[in-house]
Phi, psi and omega in degrees: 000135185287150195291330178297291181308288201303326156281025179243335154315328188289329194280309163323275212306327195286329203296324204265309196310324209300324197293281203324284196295336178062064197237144165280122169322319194262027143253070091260121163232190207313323216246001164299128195246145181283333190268327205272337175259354201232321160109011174286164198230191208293294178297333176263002161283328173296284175331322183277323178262053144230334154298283157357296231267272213306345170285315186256011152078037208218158141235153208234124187277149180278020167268333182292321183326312201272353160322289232282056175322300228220132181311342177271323182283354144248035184253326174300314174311315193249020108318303188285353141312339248220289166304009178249342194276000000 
């Protein structure tokens, strides 16, 4: 995957925490945990891989969900989906 597809993956993922969570775009980087830094809970991690699956046409199995710590392990996560399609 090109350095291009993957920040333009980081960029879809920052667009859907920002809507779900409603967060300032500029405190997320890669190592922002959603629950300890963002305040997100159980039900807005769901909502955030159900938004991913219908933006990147991808489905995410629900054991990868509690993986998607931190905006880089979900950029990673749906780079390697992505590359599995």
């Amino acid at each position: 995957m090109t350095r291009e597809a993957k920040e333009s993956i980081e960029d879809v993922v920052k667009s859907i925490v920002v809507a779900e969570l409603r967060v300032d775009r500029d405190k997320l980087v890669a190592d922002t945990h959603l629950m300890k830094d963002l305040g997100a809970d159980s039900l807005d991690a769901l909502n955030i891989a159900l938004r991913l699956e219908e933006q990147f046409k991808i489905k995410i199995p629900d054991d990868s969900i509690p993986k998607f710590l931190t905006i880089g392990d979900i950029v990673k996560g749906v780079s390697e989906h992505l590359s599995l399609q």
